[in-house]
C-alpha distance (Angstrom), angle and dihedral (degrees) to the residues before:
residue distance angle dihedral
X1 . . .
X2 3.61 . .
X3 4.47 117.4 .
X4 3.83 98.3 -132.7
X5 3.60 90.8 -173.0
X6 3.33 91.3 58.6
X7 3.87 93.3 47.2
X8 3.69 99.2 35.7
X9 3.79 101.5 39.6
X10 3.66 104.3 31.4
X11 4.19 117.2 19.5
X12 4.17 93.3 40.1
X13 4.29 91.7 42.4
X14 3.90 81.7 51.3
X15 3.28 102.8 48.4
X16 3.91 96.0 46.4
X17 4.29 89.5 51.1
X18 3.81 86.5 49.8
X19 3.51 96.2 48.6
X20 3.82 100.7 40.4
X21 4.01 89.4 48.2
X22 4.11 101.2 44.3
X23 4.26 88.4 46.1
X24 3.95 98.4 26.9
X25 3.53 118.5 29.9
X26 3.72 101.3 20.1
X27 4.49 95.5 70.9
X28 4.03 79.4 54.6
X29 3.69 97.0 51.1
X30 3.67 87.6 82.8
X31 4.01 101.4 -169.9
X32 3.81 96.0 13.3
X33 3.85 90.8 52.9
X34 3.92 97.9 119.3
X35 3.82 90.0 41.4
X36 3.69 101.7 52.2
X37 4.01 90.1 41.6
X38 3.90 89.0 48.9
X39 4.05 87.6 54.6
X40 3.76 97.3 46.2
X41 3.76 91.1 51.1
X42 3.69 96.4 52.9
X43 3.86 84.7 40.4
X44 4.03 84.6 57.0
X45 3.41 94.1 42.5
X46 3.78 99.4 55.9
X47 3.61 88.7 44.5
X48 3.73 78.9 63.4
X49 3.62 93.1 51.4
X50 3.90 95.1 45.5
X51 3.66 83.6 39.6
X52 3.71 94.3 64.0
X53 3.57 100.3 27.0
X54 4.13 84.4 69.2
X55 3.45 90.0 57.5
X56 3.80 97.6 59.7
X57 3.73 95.7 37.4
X58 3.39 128.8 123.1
X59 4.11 143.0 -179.3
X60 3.44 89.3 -147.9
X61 4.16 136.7 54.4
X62 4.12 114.8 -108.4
X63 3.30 105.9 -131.9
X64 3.94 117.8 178.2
């Protein structure tokens, strides 16, 4: 049973706003270059996390 809010509204958001701030705003940072790509990364990353974490969630307990 798969949380699509917690797929669609959190993980995918996530990973776009990593992505478009480590390869789009970060090489116009200037100084703050390594910072802001460092923060979009982990911002992509847990939109991984959240990302997958929707897929395996459930309302109710497995039991086999």
């Amino acid at each position: 049973m798969v949380s699509k809010s917690i797929t669609l509204g959190v993980g995918i958001p996530m990973i776009i706003v990593g992505v478009l701030m480590a390869w789009l705003w970060s090489p116009l940072a200037g100084e703050l270059q390594n910072q802001v790509e460092l923060i979009g990364s982990t911002i992509g990353i847990l939109g991984v996390v959240f990302f997958i974490s929707g897929l395996f969630y459930t309302k109710e307990p497995v039991m086999h």
